[in-house]
Wavefront OBJ file of the C-alpha trace (Angstrom):
o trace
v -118.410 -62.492 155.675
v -119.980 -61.797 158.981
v -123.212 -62.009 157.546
v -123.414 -65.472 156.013
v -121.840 -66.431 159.383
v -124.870 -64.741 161.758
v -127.243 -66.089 159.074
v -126.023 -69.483 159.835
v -126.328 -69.234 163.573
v -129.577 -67.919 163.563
v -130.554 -71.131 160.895
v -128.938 -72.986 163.692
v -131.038 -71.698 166.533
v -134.513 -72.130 164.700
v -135.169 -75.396 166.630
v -134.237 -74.333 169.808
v -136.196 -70.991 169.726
v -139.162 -72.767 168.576
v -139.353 -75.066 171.097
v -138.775 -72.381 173.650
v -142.541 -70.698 172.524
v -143.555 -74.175 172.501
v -142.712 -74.497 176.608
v -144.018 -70.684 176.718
v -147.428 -71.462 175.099
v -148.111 -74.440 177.016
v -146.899 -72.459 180.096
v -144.000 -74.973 181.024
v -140.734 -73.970 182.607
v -138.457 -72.884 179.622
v -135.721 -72.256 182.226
v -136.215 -75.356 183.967
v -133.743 -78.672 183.333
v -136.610 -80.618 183.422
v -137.787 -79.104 180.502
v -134.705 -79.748 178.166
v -134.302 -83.968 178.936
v -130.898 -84.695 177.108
v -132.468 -86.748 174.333
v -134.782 -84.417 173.316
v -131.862 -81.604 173.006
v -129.686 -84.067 171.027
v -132.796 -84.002 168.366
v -132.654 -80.398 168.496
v -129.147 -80.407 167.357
v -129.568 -82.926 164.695
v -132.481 -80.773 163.494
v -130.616 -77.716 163.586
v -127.748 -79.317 161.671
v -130.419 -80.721 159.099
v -131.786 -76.839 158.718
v -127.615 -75.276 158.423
v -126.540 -78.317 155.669
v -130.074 -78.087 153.568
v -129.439 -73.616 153.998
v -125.923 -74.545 152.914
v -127.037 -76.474 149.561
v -129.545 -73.800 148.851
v -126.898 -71.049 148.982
v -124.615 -72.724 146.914
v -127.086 -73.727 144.337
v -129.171 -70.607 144.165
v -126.957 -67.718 144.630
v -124.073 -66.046 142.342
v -123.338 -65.720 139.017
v -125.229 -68.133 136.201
v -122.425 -70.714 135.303
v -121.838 -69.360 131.956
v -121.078 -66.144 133.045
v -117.807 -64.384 132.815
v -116.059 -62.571 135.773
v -114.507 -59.356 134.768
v -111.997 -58.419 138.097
v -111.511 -54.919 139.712
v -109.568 -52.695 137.572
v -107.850 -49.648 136.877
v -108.976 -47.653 134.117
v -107.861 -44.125 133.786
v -106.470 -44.120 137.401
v -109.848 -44.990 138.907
v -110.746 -48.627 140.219
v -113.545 -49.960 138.154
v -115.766 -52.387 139.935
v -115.548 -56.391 139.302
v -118.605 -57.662 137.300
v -120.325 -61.002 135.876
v -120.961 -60.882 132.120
l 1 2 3 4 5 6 7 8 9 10 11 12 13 14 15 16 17 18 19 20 21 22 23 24 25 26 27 28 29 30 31 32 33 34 35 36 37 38 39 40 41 42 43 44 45 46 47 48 49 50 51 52 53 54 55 56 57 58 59 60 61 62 63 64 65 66 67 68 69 70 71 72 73 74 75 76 77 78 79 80 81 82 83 84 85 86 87
């Protein structure tokens, strides 16, 4: 679960990191307010949530089982826990 999470974040922080090299290649101050104006962080966030709701459609369209596929649960078979599968 943690990993879906982290992947998130770091979809999340794309924007933000990007414009960071940005500031560094054109040798502005990245740690500077004057480099991070309000409006211009606001589209940041709106980008980032753009990039975490498009990675969130992608994920559920694209990943598990094919939708005719049957799940088969963990189970015990001769006292040793068999693995759940998709058939």
């Amino acid at each position: 679960m943690i990993r879906p999470v982290l992947t998130e974040i770091g979809i999340f922080l794309i924007p933000f990191a990007a414009y960071a090299v940005f500031l560094l290649a054109t040798r502005s101050g990245v740690l500077t307010a004057s480099s991070w104006p309000a409006h211009l962080v606001a589209k940041l966030v709106l980008g980032s949530l753009l990039l975490v709701v498009i990675s969130f459609v992608f994920l559920a369209q694209f990943s598990g089982a094919p939708p005719d596929s049957t799940y088969i649960p963990a189970h015990i078979e001769n006292g040793r826990l068999v693995d759940g599968v998709e058939k």
